[in-house]
C-alpha positions in Angstrom: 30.3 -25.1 -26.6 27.3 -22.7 -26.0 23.6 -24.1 -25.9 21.6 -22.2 -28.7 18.4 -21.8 -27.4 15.7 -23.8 -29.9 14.4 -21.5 -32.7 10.7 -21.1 -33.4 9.9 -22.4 -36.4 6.6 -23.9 -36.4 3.5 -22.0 -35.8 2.5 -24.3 -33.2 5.6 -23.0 -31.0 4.8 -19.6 -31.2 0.9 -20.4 -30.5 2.7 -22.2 -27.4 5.1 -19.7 -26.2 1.9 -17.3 -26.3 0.1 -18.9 -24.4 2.9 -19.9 -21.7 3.7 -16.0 -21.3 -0.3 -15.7 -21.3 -1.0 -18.5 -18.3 2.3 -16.4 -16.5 1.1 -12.9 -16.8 -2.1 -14.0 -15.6 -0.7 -15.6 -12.1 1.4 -12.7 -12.0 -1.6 -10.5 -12.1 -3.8 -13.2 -9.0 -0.7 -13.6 -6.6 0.0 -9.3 -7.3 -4.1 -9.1 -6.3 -3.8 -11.9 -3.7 -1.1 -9.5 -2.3 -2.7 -6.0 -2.5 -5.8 -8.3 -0.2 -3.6 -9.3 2.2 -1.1 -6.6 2.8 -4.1 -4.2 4.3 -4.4 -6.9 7.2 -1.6 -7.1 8.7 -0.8 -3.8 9.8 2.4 -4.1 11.8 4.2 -5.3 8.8 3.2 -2.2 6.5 3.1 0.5 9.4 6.4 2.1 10.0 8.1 2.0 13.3 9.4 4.9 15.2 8.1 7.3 17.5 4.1 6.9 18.5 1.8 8.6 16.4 0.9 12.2 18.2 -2.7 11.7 19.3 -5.0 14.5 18.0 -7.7 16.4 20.2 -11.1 18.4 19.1 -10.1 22.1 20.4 -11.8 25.2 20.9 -10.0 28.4 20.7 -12.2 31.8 21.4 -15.2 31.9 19.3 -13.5 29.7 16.3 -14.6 26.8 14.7 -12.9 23.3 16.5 -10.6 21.8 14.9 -8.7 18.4 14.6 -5.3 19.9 16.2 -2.4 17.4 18.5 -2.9 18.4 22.4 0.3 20.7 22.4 -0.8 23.0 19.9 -4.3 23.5 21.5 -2.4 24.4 25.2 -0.2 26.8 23.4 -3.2 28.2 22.0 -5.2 28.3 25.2 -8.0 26.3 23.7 -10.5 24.1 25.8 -9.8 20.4 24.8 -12.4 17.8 23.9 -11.8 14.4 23.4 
């Protein structure tokens, strides 16, 4: 025989299932924020692993601007490297 869950019936029950669901959604909402704080500190559990990331040099190619470029592609381009 199958458990019927209780019906609600009184106004009282509803006023306390509202609030239950309200007292929920509102941990919900401090352990999602508590999260969000915490996840930013520890960086080797959100950064991804793989390959190193491909340092970046200030280069200078001819009379253009510098630019924010990885090393390989300032040699290719003859550019004068500064760090």
């Amino acid at each position: 025989m199958r458990h019927q869950p209780p019906r609600l019936n009184s106004e009282s029950d509803q006023d306390h299932t509202r609030f239950i669901t309200k007292e929920l959604t509102m941990k919900i909402k401090s352990l999602l924020l508590f999260a969000s704080l915490l996840l930013p500190m520890t960086p080797a559990l959100v950064s991804a692993e793989g390959a190193p990331a491909m340092p970046l040099v200030v280069c200078q190619v001819d009379k253009a601007p510098q630019m924010l470029v990885p090393a390989y592609v300032c040699q290719w381009y003859g550019g004068s490297q500064h760090y």
